[in-house]
Each structure stands twice: as structure tokens, then as C-alpha cells.
C-alpha positions in Angstrom: 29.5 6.7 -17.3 28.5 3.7 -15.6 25.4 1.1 -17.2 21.9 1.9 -15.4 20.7 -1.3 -13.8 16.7 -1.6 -12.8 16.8 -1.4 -8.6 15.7 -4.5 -6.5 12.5 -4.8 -5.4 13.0 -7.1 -1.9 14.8 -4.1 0.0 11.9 -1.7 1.2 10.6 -0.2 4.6 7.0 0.7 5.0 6.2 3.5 8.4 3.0 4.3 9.6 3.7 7.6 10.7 2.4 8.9 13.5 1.1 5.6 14.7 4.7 3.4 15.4 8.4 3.9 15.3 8.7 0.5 16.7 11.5 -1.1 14.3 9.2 -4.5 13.7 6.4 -2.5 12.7 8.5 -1.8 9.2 9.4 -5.1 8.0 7.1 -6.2 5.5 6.7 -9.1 3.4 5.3 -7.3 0.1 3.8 -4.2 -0.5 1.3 -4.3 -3.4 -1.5 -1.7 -4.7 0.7 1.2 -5.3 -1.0 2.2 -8.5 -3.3 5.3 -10.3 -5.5 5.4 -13.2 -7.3 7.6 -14.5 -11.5 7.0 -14.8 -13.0 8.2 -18.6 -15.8 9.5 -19.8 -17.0 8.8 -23.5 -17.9 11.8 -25.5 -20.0 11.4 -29.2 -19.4 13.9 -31.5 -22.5 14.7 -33.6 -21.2 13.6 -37.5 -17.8 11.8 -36.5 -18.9 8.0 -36.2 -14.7 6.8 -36.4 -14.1 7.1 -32.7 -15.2 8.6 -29.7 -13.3 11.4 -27.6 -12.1 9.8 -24.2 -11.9 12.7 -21.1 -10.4 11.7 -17.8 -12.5 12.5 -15.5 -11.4 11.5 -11.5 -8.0 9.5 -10.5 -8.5 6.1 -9.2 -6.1 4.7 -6.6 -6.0 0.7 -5.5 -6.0 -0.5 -2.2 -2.5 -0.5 -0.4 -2.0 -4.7 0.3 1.0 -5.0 3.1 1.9 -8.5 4.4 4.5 -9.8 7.2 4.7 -12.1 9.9 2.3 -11.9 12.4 3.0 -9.9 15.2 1.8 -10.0 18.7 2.7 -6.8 20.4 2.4 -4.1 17.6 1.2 -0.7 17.7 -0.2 -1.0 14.0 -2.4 -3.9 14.7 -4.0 -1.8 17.6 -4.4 0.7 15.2 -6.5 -1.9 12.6 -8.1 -3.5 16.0 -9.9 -0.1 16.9 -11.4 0.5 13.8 -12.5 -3.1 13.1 -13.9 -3.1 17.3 -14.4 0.2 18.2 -15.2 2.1 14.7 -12.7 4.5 15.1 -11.1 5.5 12.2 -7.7 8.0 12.7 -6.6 8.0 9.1 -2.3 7.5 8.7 0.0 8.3 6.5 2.4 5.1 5.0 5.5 5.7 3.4 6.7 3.0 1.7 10.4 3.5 0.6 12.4 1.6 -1.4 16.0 1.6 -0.7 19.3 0.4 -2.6 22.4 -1.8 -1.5 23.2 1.2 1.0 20.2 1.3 2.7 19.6 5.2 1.1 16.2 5.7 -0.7 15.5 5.2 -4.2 12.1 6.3 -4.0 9.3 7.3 -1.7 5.8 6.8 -1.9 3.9 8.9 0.6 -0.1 7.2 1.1 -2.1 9.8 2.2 -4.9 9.1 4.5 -4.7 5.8 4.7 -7.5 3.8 6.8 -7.7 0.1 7.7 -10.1 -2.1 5.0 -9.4 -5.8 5.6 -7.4 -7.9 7.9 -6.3 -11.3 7.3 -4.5 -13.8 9.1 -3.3 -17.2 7.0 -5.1 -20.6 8.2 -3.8 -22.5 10.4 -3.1 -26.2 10.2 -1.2 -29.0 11.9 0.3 -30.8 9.1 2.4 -27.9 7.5 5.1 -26.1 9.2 4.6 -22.3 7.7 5.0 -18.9 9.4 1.5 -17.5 10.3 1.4 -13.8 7.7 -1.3 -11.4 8.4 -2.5 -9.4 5.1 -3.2 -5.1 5.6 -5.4 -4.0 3.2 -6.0 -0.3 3.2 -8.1 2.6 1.4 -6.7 5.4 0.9 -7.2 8.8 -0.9 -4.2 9.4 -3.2 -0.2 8.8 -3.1 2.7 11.3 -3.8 6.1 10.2 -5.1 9.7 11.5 -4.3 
């Protein structure tokens, strides 16, 4: 029996399926927001003044933050361009994978309806010499993992 070592978190692929198969399209910077909690709701019991019961109530999911170098021909960007111009919104679905020293997947985290938030692209300026990233942020309803 070999000793269980925690997997690195720099070697990961995130596809927007349905929307690019274009091999830039998955290379991402980070990938942050992957997270659920549940909402509560406070319940007083008549008599019991110790505590109070705590129900969940509704999931919460966070936005889904995905940054890279800027790209200028990219089929994703389109994608965030028409709903940001043109208000139309064709909701995706992001698998983010995480993968080990093989390039085989660890785990998969399927985003389900997934739809463009915010877009950001870092400042410019003339006295630094830094890559220009562009920051995804996206809604989305809830996440399944594999």
C-alpha cells in the first residue's frame, strides 16, 4: 500500500461545452468559486430558550471566477461579448477537471447553466512589463461532481 498524497492544484482544464473545442480556449490561469452552502432558517421553540433549531432551506452556489491571458480570437469571448452587446444569453455548461501527473482526471466538476456576469481585463500601463489577464465571472445554477 502506497502513502496517499493530496493532488496538485496547478494542472486543470476548464471546456465550455458546446461553445469551443479550440485547445486555447482551456488554458486557464485559476479557477475559483467552486463552492455550496446551504442557506438556514431559524426556528424558536416555544419553552426551549438554550438554542434555536437551524433548517436548511435552499443551496447557495458562488460565482465561477476563470482567469487567463487574454485572448484575441476566442470563441468564449464571443460568447461573453453577445450577452454583454446583444443581451443574449445561451447558458453553457463548464467542466472544470482536474487532472494528475498523467494528464487523467482526478475530479470533474460539471457547472450547469452557466451564464456570463462580469468581464474584466487588467489595466494597462507603460512602465510595467505584465501579461494583459482577462477575469470570467459567471452565475450559474448548481455544480455536480465526478
Amino acid at each position: 500500500m502506497t502513502d496517499y498524497y493530496p493532488p496538485w492544484g496547478f494542472y486543470f482544464k476548464v471546456v465550455f461545452n458546446d461553445i469551443s473545442q479550440d485547445k486555447n480556449d482551456v488554458r486557464f490561469q485559476s479557477v475559483s468559486g467552486l463552492s455550496v452552502e446551504y442557506d438556514y432558517e431559524s426556528f424558536r421553540e416555544g419553552g426551549e430558550n438554550r438554542f434555536e433549531h437551524k433548517l436548511p432551506v435552499r443551496t447557495k452556489y458562488s460565482d465561477l471566477v476563470l482567469k487567463r491571458g487574454m485572448l484575441v480570437d476566442s470563441a468564449v469571448i464571443e460568447w461573453l461579448l453577445d450577452a454583454f452587446q446583444n443581451r443574449i444569453f445561451k447558458p453553457a455548461t463548464v467542466t472544470v477537471t482536474l487532472m494528475n501527473e498523467k494528464s487523467e482526471p482526478l475530479r470533474t466538476w460539471n457547472v450547469v447553466h452557466a451564464i456570463p456576469k462580469k468581464w474584466l481585463v487588467s489595466d494597462f500601463s507603460s512602465t510595467e512589463n505584465s501579461i494583459v489577464v482577462e477575469t470570467m465571472e459567471l452565475t450559474y445554477q448548481y455544480f455536480t461532481v465526478q
